[in-house]
C-alpha positions in Angstrom: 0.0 0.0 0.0 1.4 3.3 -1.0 1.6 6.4 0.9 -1.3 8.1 -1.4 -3.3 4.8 -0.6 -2.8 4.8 2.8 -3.7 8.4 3.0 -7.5 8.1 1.3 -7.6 4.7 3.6 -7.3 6.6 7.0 -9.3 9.6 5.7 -12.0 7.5 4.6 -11.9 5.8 8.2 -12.2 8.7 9.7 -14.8 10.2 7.6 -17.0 7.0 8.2 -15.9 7.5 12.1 -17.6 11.1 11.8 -20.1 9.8 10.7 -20.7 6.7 12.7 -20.9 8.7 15.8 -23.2 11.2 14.4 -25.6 8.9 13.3 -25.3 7.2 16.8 -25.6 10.2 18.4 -29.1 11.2 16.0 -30.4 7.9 16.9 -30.0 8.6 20.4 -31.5 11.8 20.6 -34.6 10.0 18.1 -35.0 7.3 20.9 -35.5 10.4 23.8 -38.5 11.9 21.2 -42.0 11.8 22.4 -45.3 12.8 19.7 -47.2 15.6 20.8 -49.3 12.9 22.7 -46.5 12.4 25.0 -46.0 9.2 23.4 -42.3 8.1 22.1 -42.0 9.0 18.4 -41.9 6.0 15.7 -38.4 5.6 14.7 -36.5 3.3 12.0 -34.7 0.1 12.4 -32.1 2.8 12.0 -33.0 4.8 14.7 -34.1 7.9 12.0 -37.5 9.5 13.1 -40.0 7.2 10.8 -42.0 9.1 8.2 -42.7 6.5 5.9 -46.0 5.9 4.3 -48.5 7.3 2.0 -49.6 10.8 2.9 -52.0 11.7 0.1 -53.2 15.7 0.4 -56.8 15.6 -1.6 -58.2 16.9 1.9 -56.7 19.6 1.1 -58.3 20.7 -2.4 -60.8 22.8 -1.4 -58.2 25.3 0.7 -57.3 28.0 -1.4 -53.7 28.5 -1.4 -53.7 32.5 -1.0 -56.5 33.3 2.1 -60.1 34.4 1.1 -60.1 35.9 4.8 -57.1 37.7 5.2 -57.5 38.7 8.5 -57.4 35.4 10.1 -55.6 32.1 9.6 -58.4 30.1 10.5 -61.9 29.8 9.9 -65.0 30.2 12.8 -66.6 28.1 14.6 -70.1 28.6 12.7 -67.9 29.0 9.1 -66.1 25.7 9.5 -69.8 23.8 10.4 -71.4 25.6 7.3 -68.7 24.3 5.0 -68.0 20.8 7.2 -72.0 19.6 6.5 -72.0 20.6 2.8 -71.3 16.7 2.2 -74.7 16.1 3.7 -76.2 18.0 0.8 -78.3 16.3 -2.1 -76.4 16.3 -5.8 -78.7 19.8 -6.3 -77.8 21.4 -2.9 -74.3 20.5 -3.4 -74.2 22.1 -6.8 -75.8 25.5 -5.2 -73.8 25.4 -2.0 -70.2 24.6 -3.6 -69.8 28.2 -4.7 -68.5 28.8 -0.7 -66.0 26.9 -0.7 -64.2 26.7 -4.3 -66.0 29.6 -6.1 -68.4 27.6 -8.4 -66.1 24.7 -9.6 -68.8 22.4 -9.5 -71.4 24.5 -10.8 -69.2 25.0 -14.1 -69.0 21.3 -14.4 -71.9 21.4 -14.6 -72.3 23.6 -17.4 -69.9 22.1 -19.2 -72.2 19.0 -19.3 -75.4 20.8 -20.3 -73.0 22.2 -23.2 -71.5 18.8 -24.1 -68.4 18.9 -23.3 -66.3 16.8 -20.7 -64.0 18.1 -18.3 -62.4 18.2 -15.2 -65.7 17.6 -13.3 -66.1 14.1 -14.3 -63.0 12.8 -12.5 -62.1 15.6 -9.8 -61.6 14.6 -6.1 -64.1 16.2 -3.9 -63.3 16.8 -0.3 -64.4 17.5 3.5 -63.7 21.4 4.9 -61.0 22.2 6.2 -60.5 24.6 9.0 -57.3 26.5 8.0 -58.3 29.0 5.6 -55.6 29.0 3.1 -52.1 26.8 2.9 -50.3 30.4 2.6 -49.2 31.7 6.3 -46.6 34.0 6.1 -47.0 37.1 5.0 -49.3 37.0 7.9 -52.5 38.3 5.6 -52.2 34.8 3.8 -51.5 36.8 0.7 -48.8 36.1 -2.2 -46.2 39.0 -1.9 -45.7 40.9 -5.1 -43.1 40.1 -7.6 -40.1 42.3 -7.9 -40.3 44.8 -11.2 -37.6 42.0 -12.5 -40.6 39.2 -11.7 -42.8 41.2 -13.4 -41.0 41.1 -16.4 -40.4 37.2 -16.3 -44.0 36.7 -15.6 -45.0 38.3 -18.8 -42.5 35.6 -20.9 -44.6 32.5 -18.9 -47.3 31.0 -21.0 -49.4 28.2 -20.4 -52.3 26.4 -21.4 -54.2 27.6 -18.0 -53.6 31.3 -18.6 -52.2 32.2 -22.4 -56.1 32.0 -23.9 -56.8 34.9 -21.7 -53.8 37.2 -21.8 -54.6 36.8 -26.1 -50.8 35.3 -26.7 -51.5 32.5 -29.4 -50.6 28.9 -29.1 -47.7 28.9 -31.8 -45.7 26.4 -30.5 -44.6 23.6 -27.9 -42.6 26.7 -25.6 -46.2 28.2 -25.1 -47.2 25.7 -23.2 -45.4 25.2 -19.3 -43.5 22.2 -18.1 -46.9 20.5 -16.9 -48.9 21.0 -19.9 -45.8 19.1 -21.6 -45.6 16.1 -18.6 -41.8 17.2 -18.2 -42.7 18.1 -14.5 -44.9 20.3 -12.4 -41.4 21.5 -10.7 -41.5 22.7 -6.9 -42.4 24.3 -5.3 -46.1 23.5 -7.1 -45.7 19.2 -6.7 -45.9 20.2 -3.0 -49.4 21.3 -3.2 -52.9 20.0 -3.7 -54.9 19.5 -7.0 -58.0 18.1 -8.1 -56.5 14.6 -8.6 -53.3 12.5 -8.3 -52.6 13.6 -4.7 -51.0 11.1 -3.8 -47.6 11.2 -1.4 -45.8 8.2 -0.4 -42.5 8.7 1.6 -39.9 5.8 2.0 -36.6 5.8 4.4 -33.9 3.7 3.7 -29.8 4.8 5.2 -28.6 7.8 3.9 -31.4 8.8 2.1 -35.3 10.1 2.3 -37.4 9.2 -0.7 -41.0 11.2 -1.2 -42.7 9.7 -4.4 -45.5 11.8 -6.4 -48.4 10.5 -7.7 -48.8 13.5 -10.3 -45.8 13.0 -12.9 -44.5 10.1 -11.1 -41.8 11.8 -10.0 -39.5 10.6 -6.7 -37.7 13.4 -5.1 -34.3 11.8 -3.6 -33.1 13.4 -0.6 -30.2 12.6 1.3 -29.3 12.9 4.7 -26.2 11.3 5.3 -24.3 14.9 5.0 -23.2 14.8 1.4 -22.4 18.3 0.1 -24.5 20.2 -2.4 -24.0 19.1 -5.9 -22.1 22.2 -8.3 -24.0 25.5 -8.9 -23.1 24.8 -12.1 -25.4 21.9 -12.3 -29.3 23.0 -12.7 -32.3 20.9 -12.4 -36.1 20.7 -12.8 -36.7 19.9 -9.4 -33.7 21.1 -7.9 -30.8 19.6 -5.3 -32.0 18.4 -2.0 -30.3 17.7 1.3 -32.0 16.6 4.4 -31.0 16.8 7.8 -32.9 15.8 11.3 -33.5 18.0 13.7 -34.8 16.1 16.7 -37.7 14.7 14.9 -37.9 17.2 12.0 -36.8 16.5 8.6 -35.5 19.9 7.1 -34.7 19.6 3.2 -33.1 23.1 2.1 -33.3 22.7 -2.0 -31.4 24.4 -4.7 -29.9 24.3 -7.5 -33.2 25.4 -9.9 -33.0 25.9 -14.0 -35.4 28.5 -13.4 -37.5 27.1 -15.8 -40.7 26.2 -13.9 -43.3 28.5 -12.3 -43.5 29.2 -8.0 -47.1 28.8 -9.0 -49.5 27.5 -11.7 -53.3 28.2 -11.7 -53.7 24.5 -11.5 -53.3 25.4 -7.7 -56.9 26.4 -6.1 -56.8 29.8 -5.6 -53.3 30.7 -6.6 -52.3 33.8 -8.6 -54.2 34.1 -12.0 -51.3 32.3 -14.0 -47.9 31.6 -13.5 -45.5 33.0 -11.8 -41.5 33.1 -12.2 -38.5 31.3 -10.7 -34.8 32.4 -11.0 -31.6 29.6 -10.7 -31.4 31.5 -7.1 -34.2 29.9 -5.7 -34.2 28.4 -2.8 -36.6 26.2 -0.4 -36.7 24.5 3.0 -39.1 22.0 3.9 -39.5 20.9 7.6 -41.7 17.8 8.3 -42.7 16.7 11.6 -44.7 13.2 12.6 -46.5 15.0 15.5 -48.6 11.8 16.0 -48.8 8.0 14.5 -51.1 9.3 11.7 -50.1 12.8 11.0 -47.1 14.3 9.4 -47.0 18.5 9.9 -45.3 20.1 6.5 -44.2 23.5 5.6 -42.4 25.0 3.0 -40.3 28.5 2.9 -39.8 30.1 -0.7 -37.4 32.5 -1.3 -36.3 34.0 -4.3 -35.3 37.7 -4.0 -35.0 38.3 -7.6 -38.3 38.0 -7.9 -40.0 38.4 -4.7 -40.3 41.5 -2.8 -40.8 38.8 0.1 -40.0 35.5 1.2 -43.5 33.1 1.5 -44.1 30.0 3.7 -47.2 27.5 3.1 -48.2 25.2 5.7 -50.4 21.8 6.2 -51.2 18.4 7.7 -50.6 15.2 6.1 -52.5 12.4 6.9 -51.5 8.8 7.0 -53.9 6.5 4.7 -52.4 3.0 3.9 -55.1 1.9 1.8 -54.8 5.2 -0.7 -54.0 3.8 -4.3 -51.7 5.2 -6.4 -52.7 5.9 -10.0 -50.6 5.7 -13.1 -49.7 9.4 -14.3 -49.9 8.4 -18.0 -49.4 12.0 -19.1 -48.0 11.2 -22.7 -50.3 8.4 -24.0 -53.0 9.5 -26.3 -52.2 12.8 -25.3 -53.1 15.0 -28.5 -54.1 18.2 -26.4 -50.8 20.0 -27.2 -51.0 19.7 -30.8 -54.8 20.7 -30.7 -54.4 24.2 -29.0 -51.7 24.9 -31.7 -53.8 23.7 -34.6 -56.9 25.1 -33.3 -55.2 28.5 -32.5 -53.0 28.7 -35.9 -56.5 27.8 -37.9 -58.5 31.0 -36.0 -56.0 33.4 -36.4 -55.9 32.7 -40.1 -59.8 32.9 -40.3 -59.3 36.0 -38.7 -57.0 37.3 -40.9 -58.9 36.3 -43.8 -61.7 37.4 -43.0 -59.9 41.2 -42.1 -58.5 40.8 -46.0 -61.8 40.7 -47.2 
């Protein structure tokens, strides 16, 4: 063994020493941790606080992400009730009465059958209230912060299929339509958050390493914790670079690392701002996720991206264990025409138009 050999051989040791007695020393602090209940807090074979399972959010759909209340964080006692019985209605009364809760959705699915046409509201996950009013809590009046004159500019270059019919920018080609529209990804910070299907969450542990699979995309976000460094800034992706690290019984994951590419939001989001809105390769986020009890995982997420925002934001929610919640195949591609439709469709108007002007 030569000396250059040897070297590597001893720092290696002691690197795995380090680390050794740092995971001994996490697992003995995650032995000593208690659930809000008092009672001691799941752990792993390896001693890591246990997270794993499927945590799907569609209880979540019908909380706006930006608050319909400003002024408070949470609903009433009476407002909560009204909204918490509307399951009780008949098909008519629930029709009527869903207007309080997600501003008519139902009510224009229904239209859209009396029209003939099929849409989201044959297949959309309905839902039981919720008291928090909206997943946004900081800035404190649960409102988006406003973008920077630099995100205003940026915004104005995001087109999608959910907001470029109303700002009148045609569909020309594939790069008018966002990453989702395309199945490339919905990105983060919006895979995070609740939609009207494909809600799914499943987390899995194994050493080194935290694993939280997606239902929508079918995309697995791998998330060491074994205190690898950050990959190169030089290296950009649709989903970022995470890291994880355990703070008593909190996984935080600070993620960078960005193309800048993807929207903070998408419309897709209930009651998100009306389209898009811009990312920069200087984003970054920290999620924190804490088991407070056998079934219930709290989750929060802190966005910042000062390019862009005049403010950091933070979101916040409960997860809820369900075992028995299925996973459904994201099939995005298959059959999938609707791309090619909008730009057909919207070259084939335009011309009409046009012809119709020249005559």
């Amino acid at each position: 063994m030569n000396g250059r050999t040897l070297a590597l051989s001893v720092l290696a040791s002691g690197i795995a020493l380090a680390a050794g007695s740092s995971t001994e020393l996490a697992r003995a602090q995650s032995a000593e941790l208690k659930y809000s209940s008092g009672e001691p807090n799941t752990v792993t074979a390896l001693g890591d606080p246990d997270l794993r399972g499927t945590w799907p959010i569609q209880h979540l759909i019908g909380t706006p992400f930006q608050r319909r209340l400003p002024a408070r964080g949470e609903l009433s006692e009476e407002e909560y009730l009204a909204l918490s019985t509307r399951q009780e209605y008949t098909e008519e009364e629930y029709v009527a009465n869903a207007k309080q809760l997600d501003e008519g959705r139902n009510a224009r699915y229904e239209q859209e059958d009396k029209s003939n046409k099929i849409g989201m509201g044959h297949w959309a996950e309905t839902t039981d209230a919720q008291r928090i009013n909206s997943l946004l809590v900081d800035p404190p009046n649960g409102q988006f912060p406003a973008l920077t004159p630099r995100g205003q500019e940026l915004a104005k270059t995001i087109a999608s299929s959910w907001s470029t019919e109303t700002s009148g920018r045609p569909f020309d080609s594939v790069a008018d339509f966002d990453t989702w529209d395309r199945c490339i990804t919905r990105g983060l910070p919006p895979s995070m958050f609740p939609f009207n299907y494909n809600n799914g969450i499943r987390i899995h542990q194994a050493p080194g390493v935290v694993v939280i699979e997606l239902e929508m995309v079918h995309e697995a976000r791998v998330i060491p914790v074994d205190g690898r460094p950050q990959l190169s800034p030089e290296i950009k992706q649709w989903m970022g670079e995470s890291r994880g690290h355990w703070e008593g019984a909190t996984l935080v994951v600070e993620t960078t690392n960005f193309n800048g590419i993807g929207g903070m939001t998408n419309v897709g989001i209930p009651g998100s701002p009306r389209g898009d809105t811009p990312t920069t390769t200087n984003m970054k986020i920290t999620e924190r996720l804490t088991r407070v009890s056998p079934t219930q995982i709290d989750y929060s997420m802190t966005v910042e991206d000062p390019e862009v925002l005049t403010a950091p934001w933070t979101a916040r929610y409960p997860m809820y264990l369900e075992p028995d919640y299925g996973f459904f195949e994201y099939a995005c591609h298959e059959d999938n025409t609707a791309v090619r439709n909008f730009i057909v469709t919207s070259r084939y108007e335009r011309a009409k138009l046009a012809q119709q002007a020249a005559n």
